[in-house]
N, C-alpha and C positions, 0 to 999 in steps of 0.2 A: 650311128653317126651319119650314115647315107643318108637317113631318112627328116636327119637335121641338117646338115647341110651341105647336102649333095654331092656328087659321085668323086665333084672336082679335089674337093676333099676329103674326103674318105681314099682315096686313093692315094693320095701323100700320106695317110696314116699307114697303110698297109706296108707302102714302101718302108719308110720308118721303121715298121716292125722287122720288116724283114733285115734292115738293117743292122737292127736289135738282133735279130737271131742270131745273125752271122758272126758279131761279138762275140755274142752269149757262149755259144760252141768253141770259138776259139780259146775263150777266156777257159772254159770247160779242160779242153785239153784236145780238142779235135773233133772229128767227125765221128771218131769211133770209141769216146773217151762215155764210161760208163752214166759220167754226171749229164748225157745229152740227153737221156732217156727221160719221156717223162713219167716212168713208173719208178721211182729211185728207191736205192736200197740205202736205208737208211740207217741201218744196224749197227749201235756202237759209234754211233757219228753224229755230231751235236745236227739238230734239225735245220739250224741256220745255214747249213752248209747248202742245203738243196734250194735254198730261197734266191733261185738267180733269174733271169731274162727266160731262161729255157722253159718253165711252166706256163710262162703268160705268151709269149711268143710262139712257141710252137706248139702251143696247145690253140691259139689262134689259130695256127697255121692245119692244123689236125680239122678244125670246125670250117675251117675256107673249101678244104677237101670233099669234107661232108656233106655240103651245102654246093659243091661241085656235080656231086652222083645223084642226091636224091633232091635238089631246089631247094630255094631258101624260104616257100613255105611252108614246105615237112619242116624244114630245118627250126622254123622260128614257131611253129606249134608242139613242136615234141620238146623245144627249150624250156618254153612256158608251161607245159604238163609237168617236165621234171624238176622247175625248181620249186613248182608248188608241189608235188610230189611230196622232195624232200627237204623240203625248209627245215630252216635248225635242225637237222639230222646230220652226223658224221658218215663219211663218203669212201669207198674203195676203190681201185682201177677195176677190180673185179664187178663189184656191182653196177658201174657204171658199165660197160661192157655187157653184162648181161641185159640191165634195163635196154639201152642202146636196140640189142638183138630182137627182142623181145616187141618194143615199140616202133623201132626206125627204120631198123635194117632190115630187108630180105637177106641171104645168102648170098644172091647174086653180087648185092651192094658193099654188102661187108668184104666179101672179096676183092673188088673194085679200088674200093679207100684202103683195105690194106689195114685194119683194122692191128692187129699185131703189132707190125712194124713201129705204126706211129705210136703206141702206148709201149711196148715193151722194146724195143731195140735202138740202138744208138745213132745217131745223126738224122738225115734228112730221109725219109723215101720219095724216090723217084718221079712221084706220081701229085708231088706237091703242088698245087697253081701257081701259076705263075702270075707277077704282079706289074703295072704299070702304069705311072704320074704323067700324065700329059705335061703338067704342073711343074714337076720335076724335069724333063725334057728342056722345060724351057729355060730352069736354071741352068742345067748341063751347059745349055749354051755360053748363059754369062759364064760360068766359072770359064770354059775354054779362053770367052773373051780376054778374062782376066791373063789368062797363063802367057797371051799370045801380046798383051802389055795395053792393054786398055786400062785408062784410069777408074777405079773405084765409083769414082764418081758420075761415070760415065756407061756404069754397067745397067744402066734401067731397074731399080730394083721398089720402089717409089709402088707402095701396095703389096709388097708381100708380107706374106702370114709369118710366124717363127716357124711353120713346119718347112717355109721355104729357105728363110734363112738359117735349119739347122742343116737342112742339106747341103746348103752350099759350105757352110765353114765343114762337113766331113765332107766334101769334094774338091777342098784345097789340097796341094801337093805336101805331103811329107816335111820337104823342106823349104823354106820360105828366106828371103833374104830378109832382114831385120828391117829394112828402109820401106820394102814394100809389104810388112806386116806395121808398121806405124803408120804407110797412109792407109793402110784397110781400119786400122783402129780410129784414127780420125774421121773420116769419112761417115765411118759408122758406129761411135763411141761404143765400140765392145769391150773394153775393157767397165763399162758403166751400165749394160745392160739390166733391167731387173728382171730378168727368166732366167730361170735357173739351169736348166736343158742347153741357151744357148751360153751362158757364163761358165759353164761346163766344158761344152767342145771348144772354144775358145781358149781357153785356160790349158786343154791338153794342146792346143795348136803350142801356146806361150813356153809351156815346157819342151817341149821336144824341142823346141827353136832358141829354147834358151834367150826366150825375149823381157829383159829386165821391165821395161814399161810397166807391163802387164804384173809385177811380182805383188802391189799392194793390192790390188784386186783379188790375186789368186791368196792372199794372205785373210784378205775379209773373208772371202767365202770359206775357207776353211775354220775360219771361228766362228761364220755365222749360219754353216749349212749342216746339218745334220744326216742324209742319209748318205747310206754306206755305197751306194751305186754311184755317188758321186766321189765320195772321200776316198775310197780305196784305191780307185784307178789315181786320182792325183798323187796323193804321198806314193803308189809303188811308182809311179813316173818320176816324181822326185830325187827317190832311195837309189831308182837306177840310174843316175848321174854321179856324175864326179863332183860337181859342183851344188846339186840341191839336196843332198843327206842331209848336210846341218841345219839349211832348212826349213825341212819336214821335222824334225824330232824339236826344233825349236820353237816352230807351231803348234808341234802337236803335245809339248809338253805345258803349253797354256790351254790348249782347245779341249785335250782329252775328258778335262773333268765333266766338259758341259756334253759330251757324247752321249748317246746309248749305249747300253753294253755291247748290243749287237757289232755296232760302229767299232765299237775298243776293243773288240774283241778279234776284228780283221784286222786293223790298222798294227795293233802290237803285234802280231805276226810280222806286218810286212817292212812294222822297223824296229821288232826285234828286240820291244821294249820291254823288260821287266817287270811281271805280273807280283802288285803287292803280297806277302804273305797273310794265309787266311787265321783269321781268331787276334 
């Protein structure tokens, strides 16, 4: 992505990611919760279960490392050797590790990155790079703007990308008065967006804040969105009120049919819904 469109950009993704990890792990169970690793034991445990943030983010984060010790152009000649390598071929943490050793790594380097840690042990190692948005920096600024009562409208925001605007809606505070979550929606029709990413963080703002405006909105997107990285966190945001159980199960008992299993398969979990019987 650096190499299309530049550094300015590429470094709001990375931030992004990381942001994504730092979910990911939570969501997980911790830093030290089996599901962070990314060699998973899958044993006895439907596959869907390991299909989270954790593989694509911190297996980023593993190759940012890599390309830290040895440059990024060992880095992007040993990628293009290995995935003509092993094109259409099935893949193990084992064999990857050994090609790795074999092709990339000295000893020295493989000690360096930590090789281990990042593939077989739980949460972060230490030695991870560190990332940072000039881009983002500058949001930081409006949001404070914001906190400290500057008008929406008045926060410069006229040219940013959505990776700028999803930082700022996850850089809003927790809790929001409802007056100044309706002029952020005016200002900026978020309840009307068409991206999905930012009708997403938006929508978790709307719940937590228990902000009614916003309920036909988070109502379409949940009959009209399918994947589960979006749907699960809403319905269990909902589940865990007093006020939005009915709902989520009133949604989701018109939305469920048009789901994928994968989707129906979280969701009734997390409201608890009764799986038809088989035959």
């Amino acid at each position: 992505m650096e190499e299309l469109r530049g550094k300015r950009y590429a470094d709001m993704l990375l931030e992004l990611g990381r942001q994504d990890l730092a979910e990911a792990i939570k969501t997980a169970g911790g830093p030290g919760a089996a599901d962070t690793r990314l060699h998973l034991d899958l044993a006895g445990r439907d596959p869907d279960e390991g299909t989270t943030g954790i593989a694509y983010e911190k297996g980023s984060a593993f190759l940012q490392t890599i390309e830290s010790v040895v440059g990024r152009p060992r880095l992007d000649a040993f990628l293009r050797e290995y995935f003509e390598h092993f094109q259409f071929q099935p893949m193990t943490s084992e064999q990857l590790v050994a090609y790795m050793r074999q092709h990339l790594l000295a000893d020295d380097e493989a000690a360096r990155i930590n090789v281990q840690a990042w593939i077989y042990e739980p949460g972060l190692p230490s030695n991870i790079p560190p990332v940072h948005s000039e881009a983002f920096a500058d949001v930081d600024r409006r949001i404070e703007a914001w906190r400290t009562g500057t008008a929406p409208r008045s926060l410069g925001t006229t040219g940013w990308s959505s990776h700028e605007w999803l930082h700022f809606l996850r850089g809003l505070p927790e809790v929001i008065d409802p007056a100044r979550l309706a002029e952020l929606d005016r200002t900026f029709s978020l309840s009307t967006t068409g991206n999905s990413e930012l009708m997403f963080a938006w929508l978790e703002i709307a719940v937590r804040n228990h902000y009614e405006p916003a309920f036909p909105a988070l109502e379409r997107f949940l009959t009209s969105q399918g994947r589960r990285k979006f749907l699960r966190p809403l319905y269990t945001a909902l589940a865990a009120t007093g006020w939005g159980e009915a709902i989520a199960v009133r949604i989701y008992k018109k939305a469920r049919p048009t789901y994928h299993s994968v989707s129906v398969n979280a969701i009734d979990q997390v409201l608890n819904h009764p799986r038809p019987p088989r035959g």
